[in-house]
N, C-alpha and C positions, 0 to 999 in steps of 0.2 A: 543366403547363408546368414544365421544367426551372428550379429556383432556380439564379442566380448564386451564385459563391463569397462573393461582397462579403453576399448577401443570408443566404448559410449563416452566416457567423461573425458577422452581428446577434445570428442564434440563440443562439450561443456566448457573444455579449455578455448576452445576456438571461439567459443560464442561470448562469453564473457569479456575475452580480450577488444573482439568488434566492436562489445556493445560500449565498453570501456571508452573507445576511442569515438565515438562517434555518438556518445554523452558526456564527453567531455569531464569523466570521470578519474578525480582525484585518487581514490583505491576502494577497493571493493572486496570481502569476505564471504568466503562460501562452504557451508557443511551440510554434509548428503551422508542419512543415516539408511540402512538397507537391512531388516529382519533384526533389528536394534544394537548395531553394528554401523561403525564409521567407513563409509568408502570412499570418502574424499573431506580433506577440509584443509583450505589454502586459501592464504591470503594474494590481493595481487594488485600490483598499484602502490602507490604509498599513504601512509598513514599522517604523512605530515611532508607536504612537498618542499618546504624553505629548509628544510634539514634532510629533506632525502633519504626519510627515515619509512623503510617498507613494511606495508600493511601482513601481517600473520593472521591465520585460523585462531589468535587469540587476542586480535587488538580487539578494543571496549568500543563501540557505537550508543548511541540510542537511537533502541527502535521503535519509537512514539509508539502509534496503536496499539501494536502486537500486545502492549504490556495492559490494553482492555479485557485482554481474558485472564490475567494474572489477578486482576479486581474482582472479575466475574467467582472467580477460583474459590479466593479468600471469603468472597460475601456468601457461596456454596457452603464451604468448610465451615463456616460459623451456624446456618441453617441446620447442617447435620447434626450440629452439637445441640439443635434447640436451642439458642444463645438470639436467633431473630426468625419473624418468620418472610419469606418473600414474598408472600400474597397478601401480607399486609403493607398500610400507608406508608410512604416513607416518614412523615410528621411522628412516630409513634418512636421513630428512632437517632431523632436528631432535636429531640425539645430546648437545645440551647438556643437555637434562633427561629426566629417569626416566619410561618412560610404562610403565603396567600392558600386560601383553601383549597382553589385549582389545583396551586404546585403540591401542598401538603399532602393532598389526599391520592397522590401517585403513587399503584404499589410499585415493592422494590423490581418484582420482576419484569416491568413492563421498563425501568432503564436497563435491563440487565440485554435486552432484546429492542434497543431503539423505538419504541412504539409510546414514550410519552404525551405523545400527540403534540409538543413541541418542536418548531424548527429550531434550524440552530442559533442561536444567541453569537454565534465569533468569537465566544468567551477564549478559548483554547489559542486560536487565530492572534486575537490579539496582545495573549499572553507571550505570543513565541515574537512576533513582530516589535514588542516593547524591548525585547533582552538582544533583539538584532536594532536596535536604536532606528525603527519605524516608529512612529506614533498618529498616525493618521486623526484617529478618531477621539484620541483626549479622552476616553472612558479609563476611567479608573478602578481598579481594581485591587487592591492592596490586601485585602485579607479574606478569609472566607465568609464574611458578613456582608464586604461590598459586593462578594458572587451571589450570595443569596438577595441583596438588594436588588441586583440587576433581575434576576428570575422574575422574582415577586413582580416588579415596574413591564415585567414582560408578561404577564399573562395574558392581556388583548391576541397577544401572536399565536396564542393556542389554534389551534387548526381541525382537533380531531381530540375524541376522547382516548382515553390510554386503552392500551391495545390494537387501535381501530386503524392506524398509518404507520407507515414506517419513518421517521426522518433520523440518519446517523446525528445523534446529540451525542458529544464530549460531554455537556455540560451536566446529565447523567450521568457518566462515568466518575465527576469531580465530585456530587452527591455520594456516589456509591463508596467514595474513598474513605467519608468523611463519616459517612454510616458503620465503613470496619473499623475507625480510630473510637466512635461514641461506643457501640458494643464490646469492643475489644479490650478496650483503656489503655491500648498504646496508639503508637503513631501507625500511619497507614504504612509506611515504608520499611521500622520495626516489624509490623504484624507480617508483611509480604516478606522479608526478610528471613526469619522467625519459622514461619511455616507451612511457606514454598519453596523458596532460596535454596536455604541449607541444607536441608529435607533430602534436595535434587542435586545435594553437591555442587552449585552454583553459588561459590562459594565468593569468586571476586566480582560478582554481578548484585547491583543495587541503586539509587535511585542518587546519590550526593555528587555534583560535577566536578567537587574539590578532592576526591576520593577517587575517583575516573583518573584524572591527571595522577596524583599522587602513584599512582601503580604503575604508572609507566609505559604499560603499551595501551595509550588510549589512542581515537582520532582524533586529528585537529580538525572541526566541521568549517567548511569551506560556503561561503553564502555566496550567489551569482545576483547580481543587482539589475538593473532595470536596461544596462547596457551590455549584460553577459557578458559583466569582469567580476572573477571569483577573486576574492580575497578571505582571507583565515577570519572566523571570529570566534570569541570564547564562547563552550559547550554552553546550552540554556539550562538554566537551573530555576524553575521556581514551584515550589509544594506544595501549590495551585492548582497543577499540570499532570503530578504525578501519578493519580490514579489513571487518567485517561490517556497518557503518554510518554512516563520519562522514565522508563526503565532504562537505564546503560547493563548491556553485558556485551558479549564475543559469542558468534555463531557457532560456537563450541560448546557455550552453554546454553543457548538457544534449544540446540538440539537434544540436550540429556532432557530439557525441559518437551521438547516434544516427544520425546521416547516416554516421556510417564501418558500422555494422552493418547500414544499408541497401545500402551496397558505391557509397557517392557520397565516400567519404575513406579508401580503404584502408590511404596510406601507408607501404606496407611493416609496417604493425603487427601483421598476422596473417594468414597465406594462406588461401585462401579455401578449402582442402580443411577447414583446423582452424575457420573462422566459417562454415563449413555445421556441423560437429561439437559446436560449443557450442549453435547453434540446433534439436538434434534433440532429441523428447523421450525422456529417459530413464525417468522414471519416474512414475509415474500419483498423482496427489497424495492420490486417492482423496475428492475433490471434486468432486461432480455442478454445476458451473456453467453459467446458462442460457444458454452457448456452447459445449456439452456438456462432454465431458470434459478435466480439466486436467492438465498434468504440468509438471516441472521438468525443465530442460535444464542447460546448467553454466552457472552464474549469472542464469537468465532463468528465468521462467512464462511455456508455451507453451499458450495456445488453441486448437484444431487449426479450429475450425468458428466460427468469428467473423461470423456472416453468410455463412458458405461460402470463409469465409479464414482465414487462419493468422494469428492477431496473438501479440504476444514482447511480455513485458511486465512487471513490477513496481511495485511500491509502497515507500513506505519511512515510519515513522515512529519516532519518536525524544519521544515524549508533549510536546514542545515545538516541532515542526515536520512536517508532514507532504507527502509528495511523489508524484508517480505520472508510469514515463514507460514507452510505449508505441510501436508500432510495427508497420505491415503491409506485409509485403516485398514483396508484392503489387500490393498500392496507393502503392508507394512513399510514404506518407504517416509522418508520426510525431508527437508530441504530447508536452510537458514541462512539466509541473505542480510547482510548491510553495508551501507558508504558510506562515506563522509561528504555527501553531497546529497541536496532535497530535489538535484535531477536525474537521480539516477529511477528508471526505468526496473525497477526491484522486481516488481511480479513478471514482467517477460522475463525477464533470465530465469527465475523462479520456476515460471511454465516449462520452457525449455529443459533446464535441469529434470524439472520429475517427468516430462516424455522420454527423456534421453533414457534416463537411470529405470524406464519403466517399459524399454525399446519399441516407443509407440513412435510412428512417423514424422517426425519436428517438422520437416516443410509442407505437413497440413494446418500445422497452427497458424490462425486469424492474421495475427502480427507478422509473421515468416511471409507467409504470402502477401500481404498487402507493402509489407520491405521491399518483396523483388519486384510486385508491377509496379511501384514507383519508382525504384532505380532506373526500370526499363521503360517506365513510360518518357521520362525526362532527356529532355535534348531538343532540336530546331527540327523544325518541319519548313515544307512547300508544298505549296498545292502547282495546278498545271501555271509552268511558265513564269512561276514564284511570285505570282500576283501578293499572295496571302501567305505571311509569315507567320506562323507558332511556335510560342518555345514554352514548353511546362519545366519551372527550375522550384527549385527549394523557397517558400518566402520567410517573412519573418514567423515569430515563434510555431514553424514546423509546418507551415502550412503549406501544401503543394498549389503553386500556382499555374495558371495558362494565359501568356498574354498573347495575343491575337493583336495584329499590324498587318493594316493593309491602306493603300490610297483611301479609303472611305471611312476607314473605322480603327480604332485605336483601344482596348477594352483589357484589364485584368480581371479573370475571373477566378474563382476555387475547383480544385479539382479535387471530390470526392472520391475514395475509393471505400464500397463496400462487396465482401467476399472476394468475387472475382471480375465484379466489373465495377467499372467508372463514371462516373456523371458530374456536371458541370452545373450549374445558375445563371440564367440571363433573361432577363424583363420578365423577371419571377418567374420561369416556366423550367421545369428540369430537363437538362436534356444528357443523353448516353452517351459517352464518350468509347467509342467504337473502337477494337486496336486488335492487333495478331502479336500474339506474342509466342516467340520461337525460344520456346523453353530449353534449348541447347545452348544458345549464345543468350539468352535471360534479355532480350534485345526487343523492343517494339517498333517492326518496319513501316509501320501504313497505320494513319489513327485516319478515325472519319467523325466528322462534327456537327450536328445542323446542316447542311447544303454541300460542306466538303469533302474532301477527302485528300489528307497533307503524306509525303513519305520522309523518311528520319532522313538528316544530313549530315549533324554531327550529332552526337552527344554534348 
């Protein structure tokens, strides 16, 4: 029997709330658009836990990445106009500073699609780490001239000519910002304000963290430290950052903004010859995803086999808020995710949501199933006569352990889970971690090991 939509997004309730608790999630926002139409958008959690003040479908987030195809958008929209062209240098558009010939002579569209043949510089990394009072690295960075110093002093780390590899560079992204403020002759944050923002009726969404607060229903981003205690710290702000990650809005306007990329709010913002052009893939990310192969488009991740569909997609984290917003053109569906936390798990709930709202099977997804054989593989074992004690429990930063105790031997190892079966490491040799698992009680009776074979005693 067909599930109602009403009965689908229980599921989403349910899944959300788990995920919540068990990422240790401060609050979390969620908008699901259906045939360019809202079916759901609810906040849940709190937006601010010292004041116990609850997260809504309109508290402000930033959702770092996501806001790389809003740069992609603008540097498009100015292309259209003939105002620059993208297969030319970027040097031809930024002659206020010095670029080495390497970096200079990069066209625009090879940052627009990661393919600089640059890895990444930490430029972004260390910009967010400085405003969370990290400083590891004492690199300095104060204006747009010490980012282009830093490029230039990096050219040795080129890897590959433009085009030729993929490596995700922010520090493109920060070029490309700087490319729509010189062509443009306003500020990046004015121009993306200006016209996309507005445009999209995205009207309290923009790039200023003194403006976020000022409105009221923002989140307070919560940072976890190196002992996982979360404590409040203030939103990051620096216009450094901006092209490549610091859009603040509410997954309300997230989502008007993905209804134009579904082709429900064109607006005149971009003809539909160039938002078929940014949605194709360019280049292969050279990541095997269990919705096969992935690539980057200009300013989007495209999955070509999503359930036998094409989903466009992103994530965005900023170690103090984390976001994911998606979309199947297809299914006319689309999905807008953020927390106030950089542990939150965004694109699994993300997945989840567009299986649900697209009544495709959730407990086939990668993540779902690899959840329950680790719940189910965990607990104490014996072998005959309990010579050999095994207990697979949780370790630190999430990693599934198996310690093995016996008279002779004493050994913590990892427990791999990929698809539907398990394997372990020991004196370099892989070995399969054997188990039944009784999909009624989600329970694993009898694991078998190298030489053993142990049955469950407790959980």
């Amino acid at each position: 029997m067909t599930e109602s939509i009403e009965e689908r997004l229980k599921e989403v309730d349910r899944f959300v709330y788990s995920s919540m608790q068990e990422q240790k999630l401060p609050g979390i926002s969620l908008t699901i658009t259906k045939n360019g139409e809202t079916v759901y958008s609810k906040g849940h959690g709190y937006r601010d836990l010292e004041k116990l003040v609850p997260a809504t479908e309109n508290t402000l987030y930033m959702i770092g990445s996501i806001t790389k195809s809003l740069t992609a958008l603008g540097v498009l929209q100015l292309y259209q106009k003939k105002k620059l062209d993208i297969y030319a240098p970027i040097k031809e558009f930024i002659p206020s500073v010095k670029l080495e010939e390497e970096v200079g002579k990069i066209p625009i569209n090879n940052l627009l699609f990661h393919s600089s043949g640059f890895p990444t510089l930490n430029v972004a990394e260390i910009l967010i780490m400085k405003m969370l009072g990290k400083d590891s690295s004492y690199i300095s960075i104060s204006s747009f001239e010490d980012f282009i110093d830093l490029i230039n002093f990096a050219v040795k780390e080129r890897v590959a000519l433009p085009g030729k590899k993929y490596f995700y560079w922010n520090e493109g992204y920060m070029i490309l910002g700087k490319i729509i403020e010189t062509v443009s002759g306003v500020k990046y944050e004015d121009y993306i304000k200006n016209n996309i923002l507005l445009p999209l009726k995205m009207r309290r969404s923009g790039f200023y963290a003194k403006s976020a607060v000022e409105d009221g229903d923002f989140a307070v981003p919560y940072y976890f430290d190196e002992k996982g205690e979360r404590r409040p710290v203030p939103m990051p702000d620096n216009p450094l950052n901006y092209a490549a990650g610091g859009l603040i809005t509410s997954t309300v306007e997230l989502s008007m903004y993905l209804k134009f990329w579904l082709g429900f709010d064109t607006n005149e913002i971009l003809n539909e010859e160039l938002i078929r052009e940014a949605l194709k893939p360019r280049i292969s990310t050279g990541r095997e995803s269990p919705y096969g192969r992935e690539f980057y488009g200009y300013g989007w991740f495209i999955t070509n086999d999503f359930y036998g569909k094409k989903m466009v997609w992103h994530s965005g984290n900023v170690e103090v808020f984390s976001a994911f917003a998606a979309f199947v053109p297809e299914e006319k569906v689309s999905v807008a995710i953020a927390s106030n936390s950089g542990k939150a798990l965004a694109s699994q709930i993300g997945i989840f949501t567009l299986c649900s709202v697209m009544s495709l099977r959730s407990d086939d997804l990668p993540f779902i199933r690899e959840r329950r054989i680790r719940e189910a593989l965990k607990g104490i074992y014996r072998d005959y006569r309990n010579y050999t004690v095994v207990r697979i429990y949780d370790g630190a930063d999430g990693i599934l352990n198996m310690e093995y105790s016996s008279d002779e031997m004493h050994m913590i190892l990892p427990v791999i889970i990929s698809g539907k079966k398990a394997y372990t490491f020991m004196n370099y040799y892989k070995y399969p971690l054997e188990y039944e698992l009784d999909n009624k009680e989600n329970a694993v009776k009898k694991l078998c090991f190298e030489r053993h074979c142990f049955n469950k005693v407790s959980v």
